[in-house]
C-alpha positions in Angstrom: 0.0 0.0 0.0 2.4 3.0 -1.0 -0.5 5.6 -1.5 -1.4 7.5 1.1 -4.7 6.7 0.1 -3.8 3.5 0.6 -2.3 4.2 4.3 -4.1 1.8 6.9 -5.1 3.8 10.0 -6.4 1.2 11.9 -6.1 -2.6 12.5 -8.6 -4.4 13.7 -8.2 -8.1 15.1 -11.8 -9.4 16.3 -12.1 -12.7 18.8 -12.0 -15.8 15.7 -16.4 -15.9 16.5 -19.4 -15.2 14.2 -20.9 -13.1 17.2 -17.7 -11.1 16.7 -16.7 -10.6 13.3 -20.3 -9.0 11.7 -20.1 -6.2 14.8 -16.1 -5.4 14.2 -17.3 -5.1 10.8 -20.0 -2.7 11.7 -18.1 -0.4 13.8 -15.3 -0.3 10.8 -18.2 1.0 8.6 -19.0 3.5 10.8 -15.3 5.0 11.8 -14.7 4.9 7.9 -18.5 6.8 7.4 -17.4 9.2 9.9 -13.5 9.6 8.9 -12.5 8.3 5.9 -10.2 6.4 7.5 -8.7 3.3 5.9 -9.3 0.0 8.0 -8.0 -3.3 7.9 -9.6 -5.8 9.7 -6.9 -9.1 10.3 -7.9 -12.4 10.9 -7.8 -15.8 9.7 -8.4 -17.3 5.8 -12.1 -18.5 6.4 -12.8 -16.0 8.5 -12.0 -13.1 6.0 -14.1 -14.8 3.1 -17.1 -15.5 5.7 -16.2 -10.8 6.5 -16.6 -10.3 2.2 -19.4 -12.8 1.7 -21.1 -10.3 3.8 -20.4 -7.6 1.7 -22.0 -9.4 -1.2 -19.8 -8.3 -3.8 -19.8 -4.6 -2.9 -16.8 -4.2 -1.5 -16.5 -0.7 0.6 -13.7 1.5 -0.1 -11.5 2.3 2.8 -12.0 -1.2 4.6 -9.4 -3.8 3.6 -9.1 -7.5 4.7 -5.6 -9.1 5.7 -5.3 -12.7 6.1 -3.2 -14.3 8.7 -1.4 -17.1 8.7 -3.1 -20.2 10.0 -3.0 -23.7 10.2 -5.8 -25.4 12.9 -3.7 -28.7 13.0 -0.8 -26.2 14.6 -2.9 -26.0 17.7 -4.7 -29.5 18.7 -7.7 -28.5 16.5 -9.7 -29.6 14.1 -9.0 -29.3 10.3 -10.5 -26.0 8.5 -11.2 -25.0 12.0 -10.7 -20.8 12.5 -13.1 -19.9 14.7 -15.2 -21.4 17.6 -18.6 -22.4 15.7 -17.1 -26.3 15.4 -16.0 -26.0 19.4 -18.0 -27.3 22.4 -17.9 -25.3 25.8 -20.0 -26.2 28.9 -20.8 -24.8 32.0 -21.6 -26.6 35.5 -21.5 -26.8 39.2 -23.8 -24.3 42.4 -22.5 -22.8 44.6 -22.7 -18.9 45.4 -19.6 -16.3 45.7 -19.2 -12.5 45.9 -16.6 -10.9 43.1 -14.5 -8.3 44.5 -15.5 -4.3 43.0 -19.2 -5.9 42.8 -21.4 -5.0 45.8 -22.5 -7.8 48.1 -25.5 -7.9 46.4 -24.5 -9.4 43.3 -23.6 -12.9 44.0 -22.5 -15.1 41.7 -23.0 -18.7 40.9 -20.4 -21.8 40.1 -22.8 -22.9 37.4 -22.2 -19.4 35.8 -18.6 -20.0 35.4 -16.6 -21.5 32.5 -15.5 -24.9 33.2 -12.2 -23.7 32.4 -12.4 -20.9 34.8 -13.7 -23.3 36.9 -10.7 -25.6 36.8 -8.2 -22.7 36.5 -5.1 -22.8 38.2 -2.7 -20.4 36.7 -0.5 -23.4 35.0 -3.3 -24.7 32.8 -3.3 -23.4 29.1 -6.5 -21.9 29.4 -4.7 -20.3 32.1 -1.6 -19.4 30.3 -3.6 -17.6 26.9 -6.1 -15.7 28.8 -3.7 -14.1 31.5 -1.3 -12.8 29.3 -4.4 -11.5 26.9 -6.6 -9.7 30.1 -3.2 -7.9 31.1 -2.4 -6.6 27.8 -6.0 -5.4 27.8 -5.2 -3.0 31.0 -2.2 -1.3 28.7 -5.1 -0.3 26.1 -5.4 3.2 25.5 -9.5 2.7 26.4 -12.2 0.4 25.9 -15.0 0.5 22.8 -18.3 -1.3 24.1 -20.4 -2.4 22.0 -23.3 -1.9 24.7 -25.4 1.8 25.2 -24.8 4.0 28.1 -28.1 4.2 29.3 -29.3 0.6 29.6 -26.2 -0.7 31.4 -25.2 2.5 33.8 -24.3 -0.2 37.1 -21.6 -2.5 35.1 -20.2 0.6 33.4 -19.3 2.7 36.0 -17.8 -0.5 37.3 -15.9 -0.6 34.5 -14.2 2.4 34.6 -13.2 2.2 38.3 -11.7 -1.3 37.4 -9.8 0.0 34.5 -9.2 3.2 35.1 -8.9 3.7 31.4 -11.7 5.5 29.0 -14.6 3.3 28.4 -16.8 4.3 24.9 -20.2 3.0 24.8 -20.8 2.6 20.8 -23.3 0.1 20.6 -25.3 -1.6 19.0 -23.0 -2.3 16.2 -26.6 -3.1 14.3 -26.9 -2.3 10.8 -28.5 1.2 10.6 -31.4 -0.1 9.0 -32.8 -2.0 11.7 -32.7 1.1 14.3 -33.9 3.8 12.3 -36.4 1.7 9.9 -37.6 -1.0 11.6 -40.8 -1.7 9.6 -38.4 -1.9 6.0 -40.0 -5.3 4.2 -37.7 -8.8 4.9 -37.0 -8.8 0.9 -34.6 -5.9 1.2 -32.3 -6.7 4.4 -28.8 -7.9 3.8 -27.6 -11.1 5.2 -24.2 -12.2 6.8 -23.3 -14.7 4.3 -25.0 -18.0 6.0 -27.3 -19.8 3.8 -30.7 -19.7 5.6 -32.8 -22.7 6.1 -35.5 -21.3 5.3 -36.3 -17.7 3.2 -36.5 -14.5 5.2 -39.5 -14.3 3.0 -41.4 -17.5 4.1 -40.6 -16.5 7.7 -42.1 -13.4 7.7 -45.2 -15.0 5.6 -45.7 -17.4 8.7 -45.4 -14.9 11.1 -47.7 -12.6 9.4 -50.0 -15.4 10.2 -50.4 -14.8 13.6 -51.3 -11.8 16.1 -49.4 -9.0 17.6 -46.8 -10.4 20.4 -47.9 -14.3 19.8 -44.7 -15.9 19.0 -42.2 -17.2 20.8 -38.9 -16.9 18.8 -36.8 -19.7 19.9 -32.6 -19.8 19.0 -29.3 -21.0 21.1 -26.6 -19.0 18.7 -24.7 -19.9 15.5 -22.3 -22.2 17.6 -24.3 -23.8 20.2 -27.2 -26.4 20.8 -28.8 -28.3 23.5 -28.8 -32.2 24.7 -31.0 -34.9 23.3 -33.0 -34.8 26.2 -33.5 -31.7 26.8 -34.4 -31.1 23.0 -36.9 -34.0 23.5 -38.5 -32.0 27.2 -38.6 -28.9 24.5 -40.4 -29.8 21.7 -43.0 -31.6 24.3 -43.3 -28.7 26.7 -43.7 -26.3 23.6 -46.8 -28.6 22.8 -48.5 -28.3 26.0 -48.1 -24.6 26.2 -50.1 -24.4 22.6 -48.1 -20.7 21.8 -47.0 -20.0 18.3 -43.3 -20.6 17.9 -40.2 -20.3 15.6 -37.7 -22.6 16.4 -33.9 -22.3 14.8 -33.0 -26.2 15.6 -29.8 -28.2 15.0 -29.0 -31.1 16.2 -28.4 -31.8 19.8 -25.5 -32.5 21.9 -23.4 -35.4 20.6 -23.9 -35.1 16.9 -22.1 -32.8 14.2 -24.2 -29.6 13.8 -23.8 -29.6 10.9 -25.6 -32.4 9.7 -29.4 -33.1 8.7 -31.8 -33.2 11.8 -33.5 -36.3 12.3 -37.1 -36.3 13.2 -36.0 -39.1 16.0 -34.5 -36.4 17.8 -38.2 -35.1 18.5 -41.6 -36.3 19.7 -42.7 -38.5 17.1 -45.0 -36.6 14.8 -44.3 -33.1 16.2 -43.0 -31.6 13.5 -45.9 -32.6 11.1 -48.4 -31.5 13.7 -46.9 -28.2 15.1 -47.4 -28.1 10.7 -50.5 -28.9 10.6 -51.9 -26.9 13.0 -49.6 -24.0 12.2 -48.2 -23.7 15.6 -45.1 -23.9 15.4 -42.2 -23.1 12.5 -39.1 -25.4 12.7 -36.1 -23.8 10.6 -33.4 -25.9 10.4 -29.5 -24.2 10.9 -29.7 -21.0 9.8 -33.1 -18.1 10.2 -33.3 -14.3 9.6 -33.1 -13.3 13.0 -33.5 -9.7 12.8 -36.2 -10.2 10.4 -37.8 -12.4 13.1 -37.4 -10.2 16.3 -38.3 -7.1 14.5 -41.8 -8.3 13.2 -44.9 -7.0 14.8 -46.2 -11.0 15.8 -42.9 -11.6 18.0 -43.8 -11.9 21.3 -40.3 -13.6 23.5 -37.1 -14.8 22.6 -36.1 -18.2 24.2 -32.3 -17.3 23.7 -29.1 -18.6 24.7 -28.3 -15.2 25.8 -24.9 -14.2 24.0 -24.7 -10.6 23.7 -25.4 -9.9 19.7 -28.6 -11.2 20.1 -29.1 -9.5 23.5 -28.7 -6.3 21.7 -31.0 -7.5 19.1 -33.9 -8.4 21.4 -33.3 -5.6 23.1 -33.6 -3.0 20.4 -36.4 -4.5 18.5 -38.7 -4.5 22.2 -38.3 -8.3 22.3 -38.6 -10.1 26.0 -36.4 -12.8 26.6 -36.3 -16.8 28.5 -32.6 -16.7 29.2 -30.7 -20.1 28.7 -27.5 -19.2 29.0 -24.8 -22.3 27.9 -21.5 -21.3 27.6 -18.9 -18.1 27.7 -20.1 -15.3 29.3 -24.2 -15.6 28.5 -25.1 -16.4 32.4 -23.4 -12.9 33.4 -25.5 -11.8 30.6 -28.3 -13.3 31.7 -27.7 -12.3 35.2 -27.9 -8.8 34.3 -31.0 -9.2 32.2 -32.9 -10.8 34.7 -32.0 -8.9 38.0 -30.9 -5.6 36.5 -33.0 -4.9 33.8 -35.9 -7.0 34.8 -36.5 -8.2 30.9 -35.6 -11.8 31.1 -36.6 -15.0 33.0 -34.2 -17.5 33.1 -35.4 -21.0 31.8 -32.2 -23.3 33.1 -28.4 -22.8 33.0 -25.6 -24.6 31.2 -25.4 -27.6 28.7 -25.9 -30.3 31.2 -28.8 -29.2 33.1 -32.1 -30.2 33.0 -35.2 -29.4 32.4 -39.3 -30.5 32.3 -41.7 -29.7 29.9 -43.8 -28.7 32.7 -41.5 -26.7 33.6 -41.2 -25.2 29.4 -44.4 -24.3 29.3 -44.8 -22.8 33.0 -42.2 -20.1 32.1 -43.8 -19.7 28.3 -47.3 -18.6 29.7 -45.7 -16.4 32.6 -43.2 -14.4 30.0 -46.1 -14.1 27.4 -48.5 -13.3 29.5 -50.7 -10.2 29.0 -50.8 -9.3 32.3 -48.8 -10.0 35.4 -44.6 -10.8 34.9 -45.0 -10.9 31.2 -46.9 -7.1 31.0 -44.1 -6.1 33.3 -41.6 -7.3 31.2 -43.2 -5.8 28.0 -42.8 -2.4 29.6 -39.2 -2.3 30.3 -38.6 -3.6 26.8 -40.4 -1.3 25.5 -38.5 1.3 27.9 -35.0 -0.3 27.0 -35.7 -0.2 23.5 -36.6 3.7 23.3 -33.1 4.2 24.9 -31.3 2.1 22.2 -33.3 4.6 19.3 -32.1 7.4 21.4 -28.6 6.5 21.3 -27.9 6.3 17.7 -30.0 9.1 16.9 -27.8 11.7 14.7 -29.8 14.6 13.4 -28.2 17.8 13.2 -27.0 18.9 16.2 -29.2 16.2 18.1 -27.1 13.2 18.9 -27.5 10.4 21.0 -24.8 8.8 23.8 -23.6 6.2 21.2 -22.9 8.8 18.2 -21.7 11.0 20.7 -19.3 8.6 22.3 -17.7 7.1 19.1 -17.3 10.9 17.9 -15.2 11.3 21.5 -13.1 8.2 20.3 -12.4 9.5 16.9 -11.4 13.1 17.9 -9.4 11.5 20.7 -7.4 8.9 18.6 -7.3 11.8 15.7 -5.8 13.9 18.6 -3.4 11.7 19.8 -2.1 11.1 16.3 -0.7 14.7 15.6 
């Protein structure tokens, strides 16, 4: 690059994820709307041509993709692996513990803990990566969240005593589309270059189907899934409570995601009765989940709790059943139950269990008219006014967010000269 059109301003290096990639591409749309600066975002071969499917052949001007070096075999894993959709995590254990910085209030859980975490010892690998990665983290010259000042005031204030470092609140690294026109028809969104299982058109066909706040929208993530069992309790529970559901369903615990679902892994028949009856929608892999939790008949999101679809539920008005499974989803689901007041948690972690009884106990209670679920409507609803707020940018009217990531830019622009 000898131009100095050419000249790269900033680097960006997300976490090898799905969940991370689309927002780090995001937020380099924005800096380069706002700038003009020339971004490179670094990461690994498959990972780069998952960044410009994305793009869909319109490649942007001022953001450039370097590929890194990688071979999976290098490091114990699998072949063609480069990022964490084809690894298993899990969660487990009870007991209750304070963190220091948090008030005695906020008690934690063992189950909400990584196994490796769990199991750390400070000569482990998991150990020796992540200690090395958290202290480099504290030399950063500040901190971009991808989160919105006004719906998480307790943890970022925490933050910033913690870190004593500058702490931007940018979020959510959404597509523009989806904050400021919502009600724009499925046809004309742009995907993130998975192949859906079913058309965003046929989804939003079915939902149109049924009445305002009916559906339960049900997904565990890109990389994650839930045991045989536990898939079978479900399906059954989802039965008895007779809502209207969309289920994104891959195979369970034990089996390649990747491959077909087998109706065995279900009651028998459920599929061609939840059919039948139009109750419920199964989509297998992949669904348009904006499309989903931004249409008028979604109700509740039984979610899995990482935070890109957080921030999705949360600015589309969407109430959530937490099951958090791996990473850091319980904190998130912690916060969303006893902070924000907009979630109910179902169970926690890959190897708990749960009852249909149980399913379709916390299905009536969350979408319920009245009672918890008319509760939890409201601060949705309240939530989701803040997230509008925050992007807002017209004329001299800006929200936290714009105003935050236009702090960062002058700051780094300063520090530059």
């Amino acid at each position: 690059m000898g131009s100095s059109n050419d000249y790269i301003h900033i680097v960006m290096v997300p976490f090898m994820a799905h969940g991370h990639l689309i927002p780090f591409l995001a937020l380099a749309k924005q800096i380069h709307h706002q700038t003009g600066f020339n971004i490179a975002i670094a990461n690994t071969p498959l990972n780069i041509q998952y960044l410009r499917s994305t793009l869909r052949g319109n490649p942007i001007p001022g953001i450039h993709f370097l590929e890194l070096q990688f071979n999976s075999s290098d490091h114990g894993l699998p072949p063609n692996t480069e990022n964490t959709e084809n690894l298993s995590l899990d969660l487990i254990d009870n007991e209750e513990f304070n963190v220091p910085g948090f008030p005695d209030r906020c008690k934690f859980h063992v189950s909400q803990l990584h196994e490796f975490l769990r199991k750390a010892d400070g000569t482990d690998l998991w150990s020796k990566f992540m200690q090395p990665q958290i202290l480099s983290s504290f030399k950063s010259f500040g901190w971009l969240c991808n989160t919105v000042e006004e719906i998480e005031p307790f943890g970022l204030d925490l933050l910033r005593k913690y870190i004593k470092s500058p702490v931007w609140s940018i979020g959510p690294l959404l597509p523009k589309s989806w904050l400021i026109n919502s009600s724009a028809p499925a046809s004309v969104r742009q995907h993130a270059g998975k192949e859906p299982g079913i058309s965003p058109e046929k989804c939003v066909q079915w939902l149109d189907m049924h009445s305002d706040d009916s559906v339960l929208y049900i997904s565990f993530g890109s990389q994650n899934t839930i045991s045989p069992s536990n898939m079978m309790e479900l399906a059954t529970g989802l039965e008895k409570a007779g809502k209207p559901f969309l289920w994104v369903i891959r195979p369970p615990l034990g089996f390649d995601l990747k491959a077909e679902f087998k109706p065995e892994w279900l009651p028998e028949g459920f599929e061609d009765r939840m059919s039948r009856n139009n109750q419920g929608l199964l989509v297998k892999n992949w669904a348009p989940q904006l499309e989903i939790l931004s249409h008028r008949s979604t109700g509740a999101f039984l979610s899995h709790c990482g935070w890109n679809s957080t921030m999705e539920s949360l600015s589309q008005g969407v109430k959530i059943i937490g099951w958090p499974l791996v990473a850091e989803q319980a904190y998130n689901s912690k916060m969303l139950v006893e902070e924000m007041g907009v979630a109910v948690e179902l169970t926690r972690g890959v190897r708990s269990s749960i009852s249909s009884d149980k399913v379709k106990e916390v299905i009536e209670m969350v979408m319920g008219k009245e009672g918890k679920g008319r509760d939890m409507k409201r601060k949705t609803q309240e939530i989701a006014e803040h997230i509008m707020a925050a992007v807002k940018d017209e004329g001299n009217e800006k929200g936290s967010s714009i105003k935050a990531l236009d702090d960062f830019v002058s700051t780094i622009t300063t520090a530059r000269k």
